[in-house]
Legacy VTK file of the C-alpha trace (Angstrom):
# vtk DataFile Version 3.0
C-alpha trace
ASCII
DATASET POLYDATA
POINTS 545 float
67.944 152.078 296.355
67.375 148.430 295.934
66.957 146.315 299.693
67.841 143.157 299.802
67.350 141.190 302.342
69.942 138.882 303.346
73.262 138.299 301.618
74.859 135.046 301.328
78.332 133.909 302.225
80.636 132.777 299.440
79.622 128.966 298.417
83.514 127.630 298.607
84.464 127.905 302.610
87.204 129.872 304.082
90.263 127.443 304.829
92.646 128.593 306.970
94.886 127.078 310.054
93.635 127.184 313.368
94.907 128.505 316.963
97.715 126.070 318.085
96.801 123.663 320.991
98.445 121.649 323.071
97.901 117.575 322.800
99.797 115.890 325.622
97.960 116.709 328.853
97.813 114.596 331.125
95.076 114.155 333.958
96.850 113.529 336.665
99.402 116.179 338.378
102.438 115.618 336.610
102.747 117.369 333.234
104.168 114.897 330.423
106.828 116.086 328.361
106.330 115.172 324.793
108.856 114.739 321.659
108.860 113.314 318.083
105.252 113.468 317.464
103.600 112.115 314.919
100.169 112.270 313.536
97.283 110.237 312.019
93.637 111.600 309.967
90.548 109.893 308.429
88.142 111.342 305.615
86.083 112.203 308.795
88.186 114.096 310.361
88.650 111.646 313.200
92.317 111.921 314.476
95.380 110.499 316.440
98.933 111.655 317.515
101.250 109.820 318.994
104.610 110.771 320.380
107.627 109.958 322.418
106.909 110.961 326.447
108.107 111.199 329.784
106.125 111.401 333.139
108.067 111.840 336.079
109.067 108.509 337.951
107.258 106.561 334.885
110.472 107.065 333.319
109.865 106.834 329.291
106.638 106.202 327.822
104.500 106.616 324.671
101.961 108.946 324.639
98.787 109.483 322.549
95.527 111.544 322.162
92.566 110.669 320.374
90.207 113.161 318.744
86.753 112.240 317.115
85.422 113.525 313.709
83.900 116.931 314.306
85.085 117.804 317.391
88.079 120.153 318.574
89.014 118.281 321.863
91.769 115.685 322.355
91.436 112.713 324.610
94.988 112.005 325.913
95.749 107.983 326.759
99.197 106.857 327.864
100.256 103.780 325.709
101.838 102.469 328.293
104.995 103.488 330.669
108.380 101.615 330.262
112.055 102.393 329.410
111.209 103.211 325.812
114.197 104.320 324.338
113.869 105.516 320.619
109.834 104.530 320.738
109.524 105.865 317.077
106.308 105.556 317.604
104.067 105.726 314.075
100.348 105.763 313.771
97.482 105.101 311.199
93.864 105.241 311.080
91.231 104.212 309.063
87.787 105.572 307.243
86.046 103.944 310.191
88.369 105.317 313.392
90.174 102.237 314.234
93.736 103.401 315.148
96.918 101.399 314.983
99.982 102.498 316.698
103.483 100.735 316.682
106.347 101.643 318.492
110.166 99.651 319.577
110.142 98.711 322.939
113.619 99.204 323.987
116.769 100.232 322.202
118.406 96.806 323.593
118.774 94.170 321.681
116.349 92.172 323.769
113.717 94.393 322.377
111.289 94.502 320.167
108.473 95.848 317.885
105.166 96.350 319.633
101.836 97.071 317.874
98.504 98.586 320.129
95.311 98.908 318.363
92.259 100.729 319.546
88.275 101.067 317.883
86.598 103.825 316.948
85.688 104.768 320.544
89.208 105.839 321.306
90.073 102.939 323.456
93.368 100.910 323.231
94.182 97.332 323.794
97.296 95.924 325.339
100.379 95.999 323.808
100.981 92.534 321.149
104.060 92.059 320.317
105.333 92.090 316.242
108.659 90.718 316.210
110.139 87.797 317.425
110.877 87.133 321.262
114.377 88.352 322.170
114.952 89.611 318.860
116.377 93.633 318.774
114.499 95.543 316.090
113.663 99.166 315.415
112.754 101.885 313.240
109.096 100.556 312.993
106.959 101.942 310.216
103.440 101.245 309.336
101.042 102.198 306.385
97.249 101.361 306.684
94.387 102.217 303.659
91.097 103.076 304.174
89.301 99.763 304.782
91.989 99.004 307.444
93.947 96.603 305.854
97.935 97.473 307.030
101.421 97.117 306.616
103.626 97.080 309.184
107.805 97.266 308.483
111.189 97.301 310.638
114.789 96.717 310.999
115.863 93.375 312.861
119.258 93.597 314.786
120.330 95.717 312.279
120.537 92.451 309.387
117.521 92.218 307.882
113.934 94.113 307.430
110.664 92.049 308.358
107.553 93.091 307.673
104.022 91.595 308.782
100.428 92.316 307.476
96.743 92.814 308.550
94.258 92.068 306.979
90.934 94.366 307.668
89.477 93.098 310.935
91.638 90.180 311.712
95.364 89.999 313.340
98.479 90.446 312.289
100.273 87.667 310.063
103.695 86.479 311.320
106.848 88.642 310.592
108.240 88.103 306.731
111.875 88.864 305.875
112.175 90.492 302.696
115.603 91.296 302.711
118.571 88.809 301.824
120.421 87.008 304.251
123.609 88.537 306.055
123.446 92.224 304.836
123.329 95.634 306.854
119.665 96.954 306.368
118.260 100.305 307.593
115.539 103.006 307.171
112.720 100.540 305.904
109.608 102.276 304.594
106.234 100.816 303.840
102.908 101.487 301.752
99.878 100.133 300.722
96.480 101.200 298.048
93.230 100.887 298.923
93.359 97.023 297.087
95.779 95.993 299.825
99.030 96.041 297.663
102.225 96.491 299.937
105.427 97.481 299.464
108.550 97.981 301.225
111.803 99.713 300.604
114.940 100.048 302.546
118.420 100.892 302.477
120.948 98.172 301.916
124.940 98.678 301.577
123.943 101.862 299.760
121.931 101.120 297.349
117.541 100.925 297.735
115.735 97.970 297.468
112.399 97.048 297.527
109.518 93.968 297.559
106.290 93.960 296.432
103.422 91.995 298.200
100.105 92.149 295.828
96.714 92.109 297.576
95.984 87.928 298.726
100.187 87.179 297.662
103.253 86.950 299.489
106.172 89.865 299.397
108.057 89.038 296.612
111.800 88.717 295.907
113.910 92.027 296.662
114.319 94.105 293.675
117.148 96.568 293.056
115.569 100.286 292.841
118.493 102.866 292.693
121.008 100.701 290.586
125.096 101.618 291.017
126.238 104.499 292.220
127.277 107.255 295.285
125.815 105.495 298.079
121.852 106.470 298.662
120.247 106.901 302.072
116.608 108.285 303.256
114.430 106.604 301.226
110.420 106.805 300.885
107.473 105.363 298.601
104.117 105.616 297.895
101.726 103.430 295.975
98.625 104.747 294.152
95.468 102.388 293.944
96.267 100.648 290.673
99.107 99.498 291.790
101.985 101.939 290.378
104.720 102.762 292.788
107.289 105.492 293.153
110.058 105.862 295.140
112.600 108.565 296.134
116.183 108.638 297.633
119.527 110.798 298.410
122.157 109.794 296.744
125.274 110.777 298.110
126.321 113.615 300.826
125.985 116.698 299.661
123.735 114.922 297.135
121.105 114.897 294.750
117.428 113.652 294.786
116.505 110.982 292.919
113.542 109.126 291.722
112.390 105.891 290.283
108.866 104.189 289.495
107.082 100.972 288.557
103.932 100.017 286.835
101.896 97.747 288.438
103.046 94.159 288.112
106.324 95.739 286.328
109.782 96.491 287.770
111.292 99.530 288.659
112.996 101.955 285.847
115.878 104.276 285.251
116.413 106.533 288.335
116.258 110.562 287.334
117.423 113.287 289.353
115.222 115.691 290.825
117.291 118.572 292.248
120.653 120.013 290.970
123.426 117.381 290.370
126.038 120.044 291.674
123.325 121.058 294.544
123.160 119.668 298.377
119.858 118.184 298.377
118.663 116.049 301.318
115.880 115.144 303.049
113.213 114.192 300.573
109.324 113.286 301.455
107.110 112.155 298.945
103.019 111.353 299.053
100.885 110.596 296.206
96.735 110.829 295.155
94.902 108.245 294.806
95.273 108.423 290.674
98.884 108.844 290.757
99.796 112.495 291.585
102.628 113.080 293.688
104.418 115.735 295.570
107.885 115.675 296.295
109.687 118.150 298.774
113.412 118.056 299.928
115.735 120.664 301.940
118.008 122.295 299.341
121.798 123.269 301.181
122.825 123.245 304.636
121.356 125.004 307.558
120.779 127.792 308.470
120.667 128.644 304.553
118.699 126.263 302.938
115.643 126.236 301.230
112.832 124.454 300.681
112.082 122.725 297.161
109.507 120.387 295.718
108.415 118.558 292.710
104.888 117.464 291.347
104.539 114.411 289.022
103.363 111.111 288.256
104.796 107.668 288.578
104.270 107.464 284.809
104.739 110.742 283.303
107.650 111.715 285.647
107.711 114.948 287.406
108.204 119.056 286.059
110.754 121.035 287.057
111.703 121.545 290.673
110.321 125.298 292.198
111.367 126.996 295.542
108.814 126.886 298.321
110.533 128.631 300.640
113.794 130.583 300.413
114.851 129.192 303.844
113.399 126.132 305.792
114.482 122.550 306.908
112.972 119.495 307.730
109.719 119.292 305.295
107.088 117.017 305.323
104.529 116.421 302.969
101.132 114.581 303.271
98.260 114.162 300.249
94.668 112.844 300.514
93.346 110.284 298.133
92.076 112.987 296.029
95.953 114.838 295.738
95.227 117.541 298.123
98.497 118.062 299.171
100.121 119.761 302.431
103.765 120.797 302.642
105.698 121.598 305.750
109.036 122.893 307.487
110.834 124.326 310.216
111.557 128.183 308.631
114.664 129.578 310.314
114.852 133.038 308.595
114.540 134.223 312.216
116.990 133.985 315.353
114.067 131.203 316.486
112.208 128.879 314.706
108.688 128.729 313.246
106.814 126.707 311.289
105.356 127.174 308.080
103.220 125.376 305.999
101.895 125.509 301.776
98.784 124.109 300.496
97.824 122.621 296.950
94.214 121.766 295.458
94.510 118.236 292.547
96.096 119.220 289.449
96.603 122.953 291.015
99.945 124.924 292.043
100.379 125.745 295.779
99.852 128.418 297.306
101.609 130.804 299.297
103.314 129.713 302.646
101.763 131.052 306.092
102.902 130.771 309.649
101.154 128.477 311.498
103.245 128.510 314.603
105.397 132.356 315.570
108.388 132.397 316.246
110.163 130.851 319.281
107.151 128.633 319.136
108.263 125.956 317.709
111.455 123.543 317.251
111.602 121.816 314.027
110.458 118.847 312.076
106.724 119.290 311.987
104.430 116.282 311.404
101.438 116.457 308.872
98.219 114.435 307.383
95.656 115.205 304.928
92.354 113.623 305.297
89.807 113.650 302.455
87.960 117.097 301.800
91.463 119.154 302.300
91.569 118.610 305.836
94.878 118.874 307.547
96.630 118.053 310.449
100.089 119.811 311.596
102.059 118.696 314.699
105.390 119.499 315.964
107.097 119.937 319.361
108.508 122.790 321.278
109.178 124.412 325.111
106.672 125.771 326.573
106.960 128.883 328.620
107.186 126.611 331.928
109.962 124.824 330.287
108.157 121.802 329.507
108.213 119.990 326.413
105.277 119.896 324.327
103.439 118.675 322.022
101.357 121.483 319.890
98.762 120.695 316.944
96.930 123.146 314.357
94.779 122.000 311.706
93.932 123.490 308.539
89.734 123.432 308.192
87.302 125.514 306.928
86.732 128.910 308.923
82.777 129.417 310.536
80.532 130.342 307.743
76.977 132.389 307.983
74.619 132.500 305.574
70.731 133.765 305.286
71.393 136.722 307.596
68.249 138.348 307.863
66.726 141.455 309.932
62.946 141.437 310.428
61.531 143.686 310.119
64.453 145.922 308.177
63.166 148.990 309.059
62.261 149.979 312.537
63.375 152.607 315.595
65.788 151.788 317.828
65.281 151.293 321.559
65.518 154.696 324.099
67.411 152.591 326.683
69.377 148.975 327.122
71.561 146.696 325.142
72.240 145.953 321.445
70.384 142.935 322.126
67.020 141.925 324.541
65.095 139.255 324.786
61.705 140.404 323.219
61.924 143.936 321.588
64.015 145.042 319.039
63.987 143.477 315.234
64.215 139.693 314.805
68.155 139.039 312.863
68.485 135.462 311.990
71.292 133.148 310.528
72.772 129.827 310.070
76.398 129.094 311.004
78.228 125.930 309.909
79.999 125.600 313.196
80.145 127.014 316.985
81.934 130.224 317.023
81.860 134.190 318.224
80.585 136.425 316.315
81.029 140.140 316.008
78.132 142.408 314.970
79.468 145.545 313.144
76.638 148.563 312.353
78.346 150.266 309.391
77.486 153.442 308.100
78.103 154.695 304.717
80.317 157.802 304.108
81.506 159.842 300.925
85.323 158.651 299.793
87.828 158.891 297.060
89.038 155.894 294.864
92.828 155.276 295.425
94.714 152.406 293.952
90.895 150.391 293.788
90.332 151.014 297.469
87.658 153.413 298.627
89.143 155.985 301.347
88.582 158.675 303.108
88.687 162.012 301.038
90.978 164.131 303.916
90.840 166.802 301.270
91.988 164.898 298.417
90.873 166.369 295.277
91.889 163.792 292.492
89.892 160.165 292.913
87.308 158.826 291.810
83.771 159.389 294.326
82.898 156.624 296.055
80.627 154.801 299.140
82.685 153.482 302.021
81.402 152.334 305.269
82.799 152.637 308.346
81.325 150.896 311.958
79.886 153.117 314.456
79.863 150.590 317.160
79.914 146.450 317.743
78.333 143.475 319.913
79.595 139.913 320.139
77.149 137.035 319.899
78.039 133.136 320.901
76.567 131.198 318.481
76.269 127.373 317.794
76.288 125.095 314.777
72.521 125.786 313.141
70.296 128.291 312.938
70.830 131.533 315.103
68.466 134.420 316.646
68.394 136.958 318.575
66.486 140.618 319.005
68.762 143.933 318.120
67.266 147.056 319.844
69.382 149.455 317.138
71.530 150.557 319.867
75.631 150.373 320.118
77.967 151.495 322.351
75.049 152.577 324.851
73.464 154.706 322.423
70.719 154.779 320.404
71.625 154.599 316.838
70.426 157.487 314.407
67.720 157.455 311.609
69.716 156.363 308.915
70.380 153.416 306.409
72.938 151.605 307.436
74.303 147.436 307.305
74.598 145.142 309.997
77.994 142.803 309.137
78.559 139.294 310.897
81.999 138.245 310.944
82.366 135.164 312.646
85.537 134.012 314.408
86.516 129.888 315.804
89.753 128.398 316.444
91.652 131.337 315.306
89.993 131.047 311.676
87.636 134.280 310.905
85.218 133.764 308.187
84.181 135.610 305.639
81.892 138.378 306.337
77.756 138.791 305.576
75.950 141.422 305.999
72.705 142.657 305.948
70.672 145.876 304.629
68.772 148.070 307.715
67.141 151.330 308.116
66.379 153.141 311.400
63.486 155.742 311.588
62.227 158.255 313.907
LINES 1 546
545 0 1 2 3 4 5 6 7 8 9 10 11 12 13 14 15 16 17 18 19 20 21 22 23 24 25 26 27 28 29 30 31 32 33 34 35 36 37 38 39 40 41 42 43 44 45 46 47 48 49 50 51 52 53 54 55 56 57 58 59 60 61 62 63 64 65 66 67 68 69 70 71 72 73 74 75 76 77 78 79 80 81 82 83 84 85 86 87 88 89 90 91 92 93 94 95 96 97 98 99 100 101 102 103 104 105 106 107 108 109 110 111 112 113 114 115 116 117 118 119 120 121 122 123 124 125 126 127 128 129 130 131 132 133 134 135 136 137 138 139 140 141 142 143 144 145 146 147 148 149 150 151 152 153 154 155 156 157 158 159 160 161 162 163 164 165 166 167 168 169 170 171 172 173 174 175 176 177 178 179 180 181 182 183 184 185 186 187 188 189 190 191 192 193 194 195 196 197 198 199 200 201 202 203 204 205 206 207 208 209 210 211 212 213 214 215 216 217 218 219 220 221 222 223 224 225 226 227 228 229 230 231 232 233 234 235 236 237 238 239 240 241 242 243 244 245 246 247 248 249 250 251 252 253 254 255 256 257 258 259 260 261 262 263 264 265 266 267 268 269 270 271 272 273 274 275 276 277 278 279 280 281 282 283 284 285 286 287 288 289 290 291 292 293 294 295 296 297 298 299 300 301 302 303 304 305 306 307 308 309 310 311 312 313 314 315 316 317 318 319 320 321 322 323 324 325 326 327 328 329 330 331 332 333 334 335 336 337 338 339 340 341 342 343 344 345 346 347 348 349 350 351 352 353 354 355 356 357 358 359 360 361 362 363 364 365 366 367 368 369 370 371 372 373 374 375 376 377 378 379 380 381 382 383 384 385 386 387 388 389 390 391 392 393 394 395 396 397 398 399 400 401 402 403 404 405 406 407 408 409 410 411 412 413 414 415 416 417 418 419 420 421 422 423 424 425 426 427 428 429 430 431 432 433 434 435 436 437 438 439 440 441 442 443 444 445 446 447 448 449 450 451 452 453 454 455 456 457 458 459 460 461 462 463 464 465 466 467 468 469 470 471 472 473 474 475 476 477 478 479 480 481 482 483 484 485 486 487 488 489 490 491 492 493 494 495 496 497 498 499 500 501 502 503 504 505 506 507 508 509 510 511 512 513 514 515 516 517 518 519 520 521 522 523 524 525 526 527 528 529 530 531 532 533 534 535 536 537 538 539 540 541 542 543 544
């Protein structure tokens, strides 16, 4: 029999969505209730979320909770209490962890759109007002790239959409109207590359428009997107770092999804249809790569029967055939990382309560299959999501708590604890008349590395004759047909704390409060953090007389 060792873990990590937790705690003794969160990640996994609040006598606020890169714990900071009606409040964050939120002030028309920015410590300024004194806007939206250059767009009194810049490290520009004079105007959307090209579309008397401000240049005249038509509504766009853009609409109600792009410098084509003409499409979310390559995801038919579709193209090529994600869900949202790791996700009402679920896809790959990431009666539709660079992924949504408060809940999706260079020295030995699976200085020396803090369970498996069914190795139970095989089966287990590093500790070859027999056997490490369970090691041992 050969011996090796240790055994190594896999090279490519476990992924997987973590444990639910809640974001908006507060410090103090009141609990804030939280609603229409939304959420913000860097290609260091620093984060931000952001959502609409209340705290007792502090009437309506906006709430917010910072988390830095490699950590699991969220600092909460109130933005600020008012009378924020419909805060929409939106949030963005750059490669370095300097956060920008905006939010409207009031739904009044003495209102306005507010901006707070805070560094890479976590720490936020005072509110700075965006729009004009005395001027009503809403339905903020902001878009900021990597170097921290942002875009910032809204809806003023309902007649016209503004939008104002920042340039990496400096303030904000003054508010720019891109839309024409004396028009209704809503649902303005804004993006910009990693060159600091903007853009901005909106709906305007039912048809989508959009302007175009290049890196260093001002937004330019508004262009016609959708052309004539059934009235359009719900539009979105993304811009990919050479400067192509693509944008996507609902055209009428039921309608149909619809897309349209532009080269770089060019204007926008021929709008195609996405989902069935004679289907009752809404809802659509688009994000695109980096290079171009863009998801697409819309609700297909009306609650509680609808469906979940998407898309996957280019703003050049055009997109392939639409393909069910889900054969019921509402609300999705979809977030990519520079690289096109994509995320997909929706409220899933197949059951009497809600739950969401979510869909993952590597560059140039298909996705793959949906998983729950909150139960049901969990949560309550619309889920929020970002993708930061190296696949990590950011899900939060809102729901009632078992007190009855509401709250604001957050998974991410993040490689699972992995151990490698498990070793037992020395690998044969006899195990210890008396004591614990593990002392301090007898027993043989088992050492490891794990990529992250987590519990680990120690299993001591023992092999055992079996029968080959359907490629599984199982117990015989007086089979007679099958294949002879090895299986191995535990015979006791110990849980170990470890941290991020190397690991060590001294296992007396006992389990369960016995000793264990002479015997080959393997010791398996299957390590467990944030709800995500690696993949298991394991190492050869032998115990002797």
């Amino acid at each position: 029999m050969c011996w090796s060792g240790w055994v190594v873990a896999p090279a490519r990590a476990v992924m997987a969505w973590g444990t639910p937790v809640v974001v908006n705690s507060s410090s103090g003794e009141m609990r804030e209730e939280g609603d229409y969160p939304r959420v913000a990640v860097n290609g260091a996994g620093a984060a931000v979320a952001v959502w609409e609040g209340f705290l007792g006598s502090n009437g309506l606020i906006v709430g917010g909770a910072v988390r830095q890169a490699s950590s699991s714990r969220w600092s909460y900071a109130s933005l600020g209490a008012d009378h924020f009606d419909d805060a929409l409040p939106r949030v963005a964050i750059d490669d370095a962890g300097n956060v920008i939120v905006v939010f409207a002030n009031s739904s009044s028309l003495q209102g306005g759109i507010k901006t707070q920015l805070a560094s890479a410590n976590g720490q936020f300024g005072a509110p700075i007002s965006l729009s004009a004194p005395g001027q009503g806007a809403g339905e903020p939206e902001i878009a900021m790239n990597g170097s921290g250059d942002a875009v910032v767009g809204w809806e003023s009194q309902g007649a016209a959409v503004q939008v104002a810049l920042r340039p990496r490290g400096a303030a904000f520009t003054a508010p720019v109207t891109v839309s024409a004079a004396g028009v209704a105007v809503s649902s303005p959307r804004v993006a910009i590359n990693r060159r600091g090209d903007a853009i901005v579309v909106w709906e305007q008397n039912g048809i989508v428009m959009a302007s175009v401000g290049r890196h260093g240049s001002p937004f330019g005249a508004p262009a016609v997107v959708s052309g004539s038509g059934a009235s359009t509504m719900d539009p979105h766009v993304a811009l990919d770092d050479a400067g192509d853009a693509l944008v996507v609409w609902q055209r009428g109600h039921p309608g149909r999804i619809q897309v349209a792009s532009a080269p770089a410098g060019g204007g926008f084509g021929t709008a195609s249809d996405l989902s069935p003409v004679a289907g009752n499409a809404s809802g659509p979310r688009l994000a695109m790569s980096a290079t171009g390559e863009a998801v697409i995801a819309w609700q297909l038919g009306a609650r509680p029967r609808s469906s979940v579709q998407a898309a996957v193209g280019t703003a050049g090529r055009g997109f392939g055939a639409p393909f069910a994600l889900s054969g019921s869900g509402t609300d999705p949202e979809v977030a990519s990382d520079p690289a096109g790791d994509s995320v997909v996700a929706w409220t899933d009402n197949s059951t009497k309560t809600a739950m969401i679920r979510a869909a993952v896809r590597s560059p140039s790959g298909t996705f793959g299959p949906s998983v729950a990431v909150a139960a049901a009666g969990d949560a309550e539709g619309e889920p929020q999501v970002a993708v930061g660079s190296g696949k990590d992924a950011i899900l939060v949504w809102a729901a009632w708590d078992k007190s009855g408060h509401r709250t604001v809940y957050e998974s991410d999706y993040a490689p699972a604890p992995s151990i490698t260079r498990l070793t037992i020295t020395p690998r044969t030995f006899v195990a210890a008349s008396r004591g614990a699976s593990v002392a301090r200085a007898s027993g043989a020396l088992v050492q490891y590395t794990d990529t992250q803090s987590a519990t680990t369970t120690f299993f001591v498996l023992s092999s055992a004759p079996g029968v080959s069914v359907a490629g599984r190795c199982v117990a015989s139970r007086g089979r007679r047909h099958g294949r002879p095989c090895v299986r191995y089966v535990s015979i006791g287990s110990f849980v170990r704390h470890d941290h991020a590093g190397l690991n060590q500790f001294r296992f007396t070859g006992r389990v369960r409060g016995r000793r264990v027999p002479p015997g080959a056997y393997r010791l398996q490490a299957l390590p467990r953090n944030l709800g995500r369970t690696g993949a298991p090691v394991s190492a050869l041992f032998r115990i002797t007389r």
